[in-house]
C-alpha positions in Angstrom: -171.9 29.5 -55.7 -173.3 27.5 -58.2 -171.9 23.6 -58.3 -170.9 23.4 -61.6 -168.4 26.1 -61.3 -167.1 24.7 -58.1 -166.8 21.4 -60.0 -164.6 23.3 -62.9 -162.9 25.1 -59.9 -162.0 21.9 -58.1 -161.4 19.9 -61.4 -158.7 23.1 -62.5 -156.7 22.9 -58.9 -157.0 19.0 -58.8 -155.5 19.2 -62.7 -152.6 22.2 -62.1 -152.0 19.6 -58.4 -151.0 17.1 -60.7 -149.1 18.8 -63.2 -147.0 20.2 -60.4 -146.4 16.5 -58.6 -145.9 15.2 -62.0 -143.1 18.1 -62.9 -141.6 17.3 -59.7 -141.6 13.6 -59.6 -139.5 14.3 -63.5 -137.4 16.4 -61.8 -136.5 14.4 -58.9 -135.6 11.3 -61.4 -134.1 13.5 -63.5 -132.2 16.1 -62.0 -131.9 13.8 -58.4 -133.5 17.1 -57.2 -136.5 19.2 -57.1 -135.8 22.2 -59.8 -138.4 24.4 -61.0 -138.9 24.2 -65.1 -136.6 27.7 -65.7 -134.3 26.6 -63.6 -133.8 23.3 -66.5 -134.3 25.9 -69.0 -131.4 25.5 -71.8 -130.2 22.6 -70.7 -130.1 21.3 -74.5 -126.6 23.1 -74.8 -125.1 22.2 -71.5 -122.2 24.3 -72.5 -123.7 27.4 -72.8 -125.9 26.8 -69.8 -122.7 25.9 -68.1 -121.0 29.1 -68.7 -124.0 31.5 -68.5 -125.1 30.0 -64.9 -122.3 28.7 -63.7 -119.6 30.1 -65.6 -120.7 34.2 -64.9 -121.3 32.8 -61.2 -117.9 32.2 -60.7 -116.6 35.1 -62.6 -118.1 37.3 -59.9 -117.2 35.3 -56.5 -114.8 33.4 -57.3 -111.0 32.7 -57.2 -108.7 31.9 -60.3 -106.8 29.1 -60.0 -104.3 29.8 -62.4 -103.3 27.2 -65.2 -101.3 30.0 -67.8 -98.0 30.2 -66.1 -96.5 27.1 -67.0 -94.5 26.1 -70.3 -96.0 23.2 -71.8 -94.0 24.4 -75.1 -91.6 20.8 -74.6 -94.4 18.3 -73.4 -95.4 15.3 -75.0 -99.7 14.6 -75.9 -101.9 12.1 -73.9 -104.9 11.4 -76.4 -107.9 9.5 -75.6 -109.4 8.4 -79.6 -112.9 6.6 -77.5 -113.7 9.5 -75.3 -112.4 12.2 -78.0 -109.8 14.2 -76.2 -106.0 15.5 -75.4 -103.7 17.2 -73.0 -99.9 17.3 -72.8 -98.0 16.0 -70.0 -94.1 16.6 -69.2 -92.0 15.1 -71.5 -89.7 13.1 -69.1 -93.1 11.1 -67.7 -93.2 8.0 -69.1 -97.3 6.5 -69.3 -99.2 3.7 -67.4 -102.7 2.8 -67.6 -103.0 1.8 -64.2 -106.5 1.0 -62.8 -110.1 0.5 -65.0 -113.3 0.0 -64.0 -116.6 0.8 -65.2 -116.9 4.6 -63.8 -113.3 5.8 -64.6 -109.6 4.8 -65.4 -106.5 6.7 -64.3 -103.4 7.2 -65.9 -100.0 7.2 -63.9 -97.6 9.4 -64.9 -93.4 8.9 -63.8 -90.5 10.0 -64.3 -87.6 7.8 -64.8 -86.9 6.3 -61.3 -90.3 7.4 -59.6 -89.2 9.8 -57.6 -91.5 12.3 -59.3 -95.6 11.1 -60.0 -98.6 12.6 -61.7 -102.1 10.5 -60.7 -104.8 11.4 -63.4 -108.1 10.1 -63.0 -110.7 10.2 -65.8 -114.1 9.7 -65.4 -116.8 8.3 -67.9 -119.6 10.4 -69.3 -123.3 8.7 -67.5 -121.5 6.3 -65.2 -122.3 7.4 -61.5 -126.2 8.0 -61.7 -128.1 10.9 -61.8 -127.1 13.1 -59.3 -123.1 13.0 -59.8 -123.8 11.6 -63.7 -121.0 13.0 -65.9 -122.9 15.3 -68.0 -125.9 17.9 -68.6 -128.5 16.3 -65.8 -125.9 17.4 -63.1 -125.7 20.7 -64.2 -128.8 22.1 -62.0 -127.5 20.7 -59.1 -124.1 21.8 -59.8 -125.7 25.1 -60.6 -127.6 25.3 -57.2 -124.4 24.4 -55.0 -122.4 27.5 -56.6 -125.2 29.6 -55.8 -125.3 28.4 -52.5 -121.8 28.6 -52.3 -121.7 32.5 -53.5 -124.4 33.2 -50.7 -122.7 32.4 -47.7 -119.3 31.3 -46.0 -118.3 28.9 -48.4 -117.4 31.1 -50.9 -113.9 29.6 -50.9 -115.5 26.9 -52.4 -115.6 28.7 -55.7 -112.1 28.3 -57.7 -112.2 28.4 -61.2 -109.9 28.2 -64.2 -109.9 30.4 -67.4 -109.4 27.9 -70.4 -107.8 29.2 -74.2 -110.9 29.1 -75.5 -112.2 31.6 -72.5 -114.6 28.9 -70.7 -115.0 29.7 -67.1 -115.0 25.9 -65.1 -115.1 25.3 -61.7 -112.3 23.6 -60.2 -114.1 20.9 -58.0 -111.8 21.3 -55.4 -110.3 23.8 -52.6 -107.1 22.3 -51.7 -104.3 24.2 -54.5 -100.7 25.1 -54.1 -100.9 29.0 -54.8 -98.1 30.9 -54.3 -96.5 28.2 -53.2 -98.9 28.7 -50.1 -101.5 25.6 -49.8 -105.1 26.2 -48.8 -106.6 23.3 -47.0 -110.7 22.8 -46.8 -111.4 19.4 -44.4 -113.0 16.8 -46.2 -111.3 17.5 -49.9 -108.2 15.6 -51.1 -108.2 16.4 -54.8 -108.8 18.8 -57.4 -110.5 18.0 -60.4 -111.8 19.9 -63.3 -115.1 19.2 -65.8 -114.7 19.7 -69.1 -117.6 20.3 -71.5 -117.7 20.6 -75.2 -118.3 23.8 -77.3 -120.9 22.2 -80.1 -123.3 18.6 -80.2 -123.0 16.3 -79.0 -121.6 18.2 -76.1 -119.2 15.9 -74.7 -118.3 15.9 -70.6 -115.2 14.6 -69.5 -113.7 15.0 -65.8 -109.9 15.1 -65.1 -108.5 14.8 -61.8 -105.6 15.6 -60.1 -106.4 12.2 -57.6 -105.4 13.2 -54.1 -103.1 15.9 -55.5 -100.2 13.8 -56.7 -98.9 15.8 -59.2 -96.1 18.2 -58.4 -96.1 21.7 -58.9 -97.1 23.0 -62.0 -97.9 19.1 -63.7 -101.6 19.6 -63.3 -102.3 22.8 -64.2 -100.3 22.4 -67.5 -102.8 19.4 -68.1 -105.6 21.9 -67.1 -104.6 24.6 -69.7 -103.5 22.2 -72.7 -107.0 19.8 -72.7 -108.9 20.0 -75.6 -111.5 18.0 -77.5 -110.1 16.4 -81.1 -112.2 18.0 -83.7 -115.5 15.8 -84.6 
């Protein structure tokens, strides 16, 4: 073979060799993980990547965890002006901040004499690096663990909730009262629930249920009533 095409040959591989370690070096700082370009595809509106990768995913092989059976008709609104949301909460709770710190703060809900609590925690948006970063570089991970999840015994992994608006999240826990039957997975202690805005600048913002304090129906009527205040 004649050298100067086994010089353009070797130059070619040595070129698409690089381009590959470079895309994967991105990836991995990136994404904390090694993704292939279409699997980042669309990731400029995280919410509609969200619900056609993720959202569709759970649809199929997953359980509803169900947030429209409880009457938040009477409850009182919790807004946040900074991060640029709401929810209602039961109208006997009286409100604490309790705890802030750089990643997340939680809100303490109680009734009168204690007796009955609601533990919120909220976590900021770009706070906890890139792999478990509030927002759109987590979704291919998050992505890859549902599929993983729909492939093989863990599909009880996979809960969701069914928002007004019709967004399909995954509830990031497996540990729910259900018919008043609790289903336990080892290792989880709280069920919490990312939510991600319709329209730019796609806004995240996580609420949890911290070690499943609330009673009954509290934290699902949080769940259904959340909304982003209108930009």
């Amino acid at each position: 073979m004649d050298k100067k095409i086994i010089k353009n040959v070797s130059i070619i591989i040595a070129a698409v060799v690089l381009v590959i370690f470079l895309w994967f070096t991105y990836s991995l700082i990136r994404f904390d993980g090694f993704f292939s370009p279409i699997y980042t595809f669309g990731l400029s509106n995280p919410y509609k990547y969200y619900q056609e990768h993720i959202g569709e995913l759970l649809l199929e092989h997953g359980q509803k965890y169900r947030i429209d059976d409880i009457d938040t008709s009477d409850w009182k609104i919790y807004e946040d002006k900074d991060l640029g949301f709401e929810f209602k909460y039961p109208e006997n709770f009286k409100v604490e901040i309790k705890e802030m710190s750089n990643i997340h703060y939680d809100i303490y809900f109680a009734d009168i004499d204690d007796s009955k609590i609601c533990n919120i925690e909220v976590d900021y948006p770009g706070k906890r690096g890139t792999f478990s970063d509030l927002g759109k570089n987590s979704l291919p991970s998050k992505r890859r663990r549902a599929e993983s999840y729909s492939e093989n015994s863990n599909k009880e992994r996979l809960w969701y909730i069914e928002t007004k608006n019709e967004d399909i999240l995954r509830v990031g826990s497996t540990r729910f009262m259900n018919n008043e039957k609790e289903l336990k997975s080892e290792g989880i202690s709280f069920t919490g629930v990312t939510f991600i805005d319709r329209s730019s600048p796609y806004r995240f913002v996580k609420i949890t249920d911290y070690q499943n304090k609330c009673f009954g129906g509290d934290a699902r009527g949080i769940f259904a009533t959340f909304q982003f205040a209108t930009k």
